[in-house]
N, C-alpha and C positions, 0 to 999 in steps of 0.2 A: 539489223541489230536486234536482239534478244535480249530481256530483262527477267529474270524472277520474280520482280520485285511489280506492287499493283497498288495504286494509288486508290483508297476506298469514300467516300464523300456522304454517302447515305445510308439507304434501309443494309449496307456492307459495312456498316462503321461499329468500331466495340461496341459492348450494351446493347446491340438491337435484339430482341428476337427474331428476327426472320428466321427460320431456315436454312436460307442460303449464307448468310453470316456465322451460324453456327457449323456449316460446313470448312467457312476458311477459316473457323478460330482449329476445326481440327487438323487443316494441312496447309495452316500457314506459320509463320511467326511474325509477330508485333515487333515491328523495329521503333513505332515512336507517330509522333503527329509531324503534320506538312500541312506545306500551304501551296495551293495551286495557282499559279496566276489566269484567275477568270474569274464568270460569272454564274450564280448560282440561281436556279428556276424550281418555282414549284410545277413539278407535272400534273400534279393530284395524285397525291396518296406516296408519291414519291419524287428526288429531286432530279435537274438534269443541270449540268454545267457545260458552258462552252468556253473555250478561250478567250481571253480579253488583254488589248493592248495595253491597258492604263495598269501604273503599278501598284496603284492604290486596291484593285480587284482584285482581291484573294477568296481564296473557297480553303476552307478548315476541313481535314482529312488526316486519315489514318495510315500511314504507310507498313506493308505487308511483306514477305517471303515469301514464295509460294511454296511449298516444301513437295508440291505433286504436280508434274508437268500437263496431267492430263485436265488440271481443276480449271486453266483457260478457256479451254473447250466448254466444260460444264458452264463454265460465266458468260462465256457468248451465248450457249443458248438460251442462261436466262436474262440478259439482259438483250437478246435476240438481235443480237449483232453479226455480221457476216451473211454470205451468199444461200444463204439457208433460208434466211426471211425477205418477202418482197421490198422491194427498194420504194423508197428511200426507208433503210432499215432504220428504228430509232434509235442507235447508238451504233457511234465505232470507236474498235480499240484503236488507240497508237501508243505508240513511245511519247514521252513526254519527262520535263524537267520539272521537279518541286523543290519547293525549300525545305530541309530537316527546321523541327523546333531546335534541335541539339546545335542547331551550326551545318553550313555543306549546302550543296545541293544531291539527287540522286534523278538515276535516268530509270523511269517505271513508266508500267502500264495504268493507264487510264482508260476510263468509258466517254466518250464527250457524247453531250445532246445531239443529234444529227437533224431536227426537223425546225422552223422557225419558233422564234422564242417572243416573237412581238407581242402575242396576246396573252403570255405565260407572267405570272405575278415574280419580280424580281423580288431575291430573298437576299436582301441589304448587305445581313450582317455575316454571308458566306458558309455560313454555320448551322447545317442543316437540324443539327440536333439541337441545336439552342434553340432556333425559328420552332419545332414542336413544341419543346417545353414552354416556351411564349404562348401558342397556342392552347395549349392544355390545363395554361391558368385564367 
């Protein structure tokens, strides 16, 4: 299965500056916010999410278009996912299901955390860009 479409969580979410954000704001389109059902980690300096049974676990995200087939590749290699970086690489894409704010669900790409999260500070409120501004006050 194949998606366009790329579920964003972090330093990829509107408003950031990064770099690489300003890259999908140029060849992607903004369909809206989603929710992911997981769990959200501080990795330092950036977040990591993995799946979560419970349906209370949501993580707050951006949902995307990718408007340039080739921009996956470029996101693998900066979130250094795939047969390029030694294993256990810390992030892989898959397909996955989110909830639209608007209503719906849609089938898109995600990053999930790929390495243990035991010692990693769980970020409660899912919402990696609130948990900053909490910080930054």
């Amino acid at each position: 299965m194949h998606s366009d479409f790329l579920f964003v969580y972090g330093t990829l979410r509107r408003g950031s500056k990064h770099p690489m954000q300003q890259l999908l704001t140029r060849h992607s389109r903004y369909c809206g916010q989603a929710l992911f059902q997981g769990r959200l980690y501080d990795i330092g300096g950036y977040p990591g999410v993995i799946a979560a049974p419970e349906a209370q676990d949501l993580v707050h995200g951006d949902l995307l278009q990718l408007t340039s087939p080739e921009l996956l590749e470029q996101l693998d290699r900066y979130e250094e996912a795939g047969q390029d970086f030694p294993a256990p690489q810390e992030y892989v894409r898959q397909q996955t299901l989110v909830l639209l704010a608007a209503g719906g669900q849609r089938s898109c790409w995600i990053y999930l955390y790929n390495r243990p999260v035991a010692r990693l500070r769980l970020i409660v409120s899912g919402d990696y860009l609130q948990y900053l501004a909490g910080r930054a006050s």
